[in-house]
Residue, then its C-alpha position, 0 to 999 in steps of 0.5 A: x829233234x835231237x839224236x837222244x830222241x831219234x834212236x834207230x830202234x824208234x825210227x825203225x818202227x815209224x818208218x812204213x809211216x810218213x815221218x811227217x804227216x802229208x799236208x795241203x798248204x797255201x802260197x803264203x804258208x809254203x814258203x815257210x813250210x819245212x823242206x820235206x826230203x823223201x826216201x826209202x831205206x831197207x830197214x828190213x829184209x835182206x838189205x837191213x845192214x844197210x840201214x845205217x845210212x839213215x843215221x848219215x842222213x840224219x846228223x846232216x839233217x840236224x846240222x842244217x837245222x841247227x844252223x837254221x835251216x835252208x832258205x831259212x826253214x827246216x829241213x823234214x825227213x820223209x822216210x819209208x821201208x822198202x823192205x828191200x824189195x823191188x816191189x815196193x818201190x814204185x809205190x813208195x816215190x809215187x807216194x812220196x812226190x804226189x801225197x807227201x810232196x816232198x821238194x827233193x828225193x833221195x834214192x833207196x840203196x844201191x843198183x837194183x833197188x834204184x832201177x825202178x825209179x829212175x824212170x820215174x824221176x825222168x819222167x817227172x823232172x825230179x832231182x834225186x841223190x843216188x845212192x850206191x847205184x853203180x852206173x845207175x843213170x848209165x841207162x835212164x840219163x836224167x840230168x838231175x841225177x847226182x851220185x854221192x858215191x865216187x864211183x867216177x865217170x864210166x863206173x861200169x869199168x873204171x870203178x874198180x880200176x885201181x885193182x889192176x894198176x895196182x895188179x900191173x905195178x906188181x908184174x900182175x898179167x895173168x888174172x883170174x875173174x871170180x864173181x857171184x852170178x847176180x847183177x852187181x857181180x856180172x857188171x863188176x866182172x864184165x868191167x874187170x875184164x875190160x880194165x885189165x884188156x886195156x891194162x894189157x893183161x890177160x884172163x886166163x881163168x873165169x868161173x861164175x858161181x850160184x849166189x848161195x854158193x859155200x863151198x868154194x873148194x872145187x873151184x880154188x883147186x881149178x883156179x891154183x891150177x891156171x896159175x894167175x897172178x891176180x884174182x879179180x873176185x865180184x862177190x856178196x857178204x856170204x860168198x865173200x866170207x866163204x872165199x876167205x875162209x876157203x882161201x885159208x882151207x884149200x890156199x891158193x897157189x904160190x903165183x898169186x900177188x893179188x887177190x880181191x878187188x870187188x867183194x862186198x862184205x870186208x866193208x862192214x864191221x860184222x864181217x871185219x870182227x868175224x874173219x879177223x886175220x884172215x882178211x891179211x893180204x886181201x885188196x879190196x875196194x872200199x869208200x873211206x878207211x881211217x888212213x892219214x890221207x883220207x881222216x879229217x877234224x870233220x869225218x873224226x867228228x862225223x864217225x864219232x857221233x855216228x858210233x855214239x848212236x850205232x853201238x847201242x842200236x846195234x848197226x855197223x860198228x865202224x860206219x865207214x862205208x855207207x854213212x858218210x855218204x848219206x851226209x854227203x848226199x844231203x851236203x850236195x843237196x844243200x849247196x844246191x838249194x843255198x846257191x839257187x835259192x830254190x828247191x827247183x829240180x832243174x835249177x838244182x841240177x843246172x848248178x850242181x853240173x857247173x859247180x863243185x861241192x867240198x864234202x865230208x869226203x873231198x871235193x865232188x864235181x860232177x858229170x852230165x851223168x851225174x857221176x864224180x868226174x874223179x874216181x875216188x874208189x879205194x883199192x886197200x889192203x889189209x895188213x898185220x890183223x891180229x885176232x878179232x878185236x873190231x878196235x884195231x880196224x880203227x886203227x891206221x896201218x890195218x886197211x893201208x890205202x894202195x890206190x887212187x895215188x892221191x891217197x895212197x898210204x902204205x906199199x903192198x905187201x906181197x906176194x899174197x901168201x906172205x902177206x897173209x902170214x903163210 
C-alpha cells in the first residue's frame, strides 16, 4: 500500500475495523501468512491530536515491505479507535491477541490508557512497544515490555532531571512546583520534587490546580511572592497555553531564572503557532528538536515524508514528538524478529534485553524494565520566536538544546524575563 493510498482521512474511517479481516490458517500457510501488528490509536476523543503516531508506524511499515519484509513475509498493521477512552481498551487487545491474532502489540498512547493492558499482556506472555507511558511497567513488571520513548531508568523522577541540573548551573535553589491535579502531573511533580531534594535544592512554593483551570492570575501573584528561582510546572495543552499567556499578563517576578520543565503542549505545532513569541525563555522537555546534534539524513528523510502526508491531513505540522517514535517502535520490533528469527514474545524479549537497537533517534539499550538505561529527554529552550510563522520552529537556534549534555547546542538565556524579551 503506498502512502497516496493510505491518507489518514481514509484510514480514520477504516480504523474500529480490523484493517486486515481476522483468518484461520493452517501450519503451511502460516509461515507465509503477513506478520499482523496490532494496535489501538486515539483517532477520536480528546487524545486525536495524538493520532498522528500512526503515520510513524506506517512509513515503517512500508520500509520493511519495501525491503521485503521480515522473515521474508509482510508486515500487516491491525489498528483500532480506542476513542480515547480507558473503557475500551481491554476489548480492544482481547480482540486483537484471540480474533485477530495478531504475532506482536503495540500499546495505546501514553500512561492512562496503557494501565489496563499491562495486566494483560503479563498474563498472556505478550511482547508489547510501549508508547509514552511514563514509568508504565514500573507496577506490572513483564519482561517483554519495551519503551520507544527515552524516558531512561526510574523515569518517575529522572525524566525530567535535566530541568533542575540545568536549574542547579544557573544558581537555581529555590523552586516552586506548579502541576495540574491529574495523573501524569501529580507523578511529574512528585518526581521534581525528589530530583531537586537530591540536587540539594529547596521547594519553597507548591500549588496544585483543578484541570480545567484558565485563569492562572491568583495563583502567579501567590508564587511572584515566594520569591523562586525556578518554576517547575507539570501541565496539559490548555493549562499549559493559560500559563504562558498569564505569564505575559500577571508576569512573574525578577528572581525567576527557570521556568517550565513538564508542560505538555509547546511540543505540538498547533500550539507552537499559537503562542508564537510568548514561548521566549520557557524550558521545557521535548524528544527531538531540529538542533545540530540531534538532525540526521535519516530523521530529514523521516520528517519529510511525514509532513508530505501531515499537512494535507491536517495532523501536527512538525511531527517531532510523537512519530518518530512509532517508527522507532517498529525499528525495535524488527531487529528483534531479524535476530531471532521468530515472532516469539519471549525470544523477542530475551534479545532485546542483551542487545542494542540503532534507531531513528540513536542507540536504544534497554533495562529489565524495558526502559532505555539512558535518559535521552531533552530540556529546550525557546529562544528569538519572532511572531507565529510554524516555519521558524523548523529552524535550528528556536528550541536550543540545554540538556542531557550529549546533546547540548546552545546556553541559557536568562535570567527569564530577559530572555522573554521584557
Amino acid at each position: 500500500m503506498t502512502i497516496s493510498r493510505r491518507r489518514l482521512g481514509k484510514l480514520a474511517a477504516a480504523t474500529g475495523l480490523a484493517l486486515a479481516a481476522p483468518a484461520v490458517w493452517t501450519t503451511g500457510r502460516a509461515q507465509n501468512r503477513p506478520i499482523r501488528i496490532g494496535a489501538s490509536f486515539s483517532m477520536t476523543g480528546p487524545l486525536s491530536s495524538t493520532k498522528a503516531g500512526l503515520v510513524g508506524l506506517q512509513l515503517w511499515r512500508d520500509d520493511v515491505n519495501a525491503a521485503g519484509g521480515l522473515l521474508g513475509r509482510q508486515v500487516e498493521l491491525v489498528t483500532y479507535d480506542d476513542q480515547s477512552t480507558v473503557a475500551q481498551i481491554p476489548s480492544i487487545y482481547s480482540k486483537l491477541v484471540d480474533i485477530d491474532k495478531v504475532d506482536i502489540l503495540v500499546s495505546p498512547y501514553g500512561a492512562v490508557l496503557s494501565a489496563p493492558v499491562m495486566p494483560f499482556i503479563k498474563q498472556r506472555g505478550r511482547f508489547m512497544a510501549g508508547m509514552f507511558a511514563l514509568a508504565g511497567n514500573d507496577g506490572v513488571k513483564s519482561d517483554r515490555y519495551f519503551h520507544s520513548a527515552p524516558w531512561g531508568p526510574d523515569a518517575k523522577v529522572n525524566w525530567a532531571r535535566g530541568f533542575f541540573e540545568v536549574g542547579k548551573a544557573a544558581g537555581c535553589k529555590r523552586i516552586a512546583v506548579l502541576n495540574a491535579d491529574v495523573e501524569f502531573a501529580k507523578v511529574s511533580a512528585a518526581g521534581g520534587k525528589t530530583a531537586a531534594k537530591e540536587l540539594g535544592q529547596e521547594v519553597v512554593f507548591e500549588q496544585s490546580y483543578p484541570p480545567n483551570t484558565s485563569d492562572f492570575s491568583a495563583i502567579l501573584r501567590n508564587l511572584r511572592g515566594a520569591t523562586p528561582d525556578a518554576v517547575f510546572v507539570c501541565s496539559y495543552p490548555p493549562d499549559s497555553s493559560a500559563l504562558i499567556r498569564g505569564l505575559s499578563e500577571v508576569g512573574i517576578g525578577d528572581s525567576v531564572k527557570l521556568f517550565g520543565g513538564a508542560m505538555v503542549g509547546p511540543q505540538y505545532a498547533a500550539t507552537l503557532q499559537a503562542l508564537g513569541s510568548s514561548l521566549n525563555g520557557i524550558v521545557n522537555f521535548n524528544l527531538f528538536v531540529p538542533e545540530p546534534t540531534m538532525v540526521t539524513p535519516a530523521v530529514t528523510s523521516f520528517l519529510d515524508r511525514y509532513t508530505a502526508i501531515a499537512v494535507p491531513e491536517k495532523l501536527d505540522a512538525l511531527g517531532y514528538y510523537i512519530p518518530p517514535f512509532y517508527y522507532v517502535a517498529g525499528q525495535l520490533i524488527a531487529a528483534a524478529v531479524t535476530a531471532t528469527g521468530s515472532t516469539e514474545s519471549a525470544a523477542m524479549a530475551t534479545w532485546l534485553h542483551a542487545n542494542p537497537v540503532k534507531t531513528l533517534v540513536g542507540t536504544a539499550t534497554f533495562n529489565e524494565l524495558g526502559d532505555w538505561t539512558e535518559r535521552r529527554v531533552l530540556m529546550t529552550q525557546f529562544q528569538g520566536i519572532k511572531g507565529n510563522d510554524i516555519e521558524q520552529f523548523r529552524q535550528a537556534g528556536r528550541q536550543v538544546i540545554l540538556d542531557p549534555p550529549a546533546l547540548k547546542s546552545g546556553e541559557l538565556a536568562q535570567p527569564f524575563l530577559k530572555a522573554r524579551g521584557a
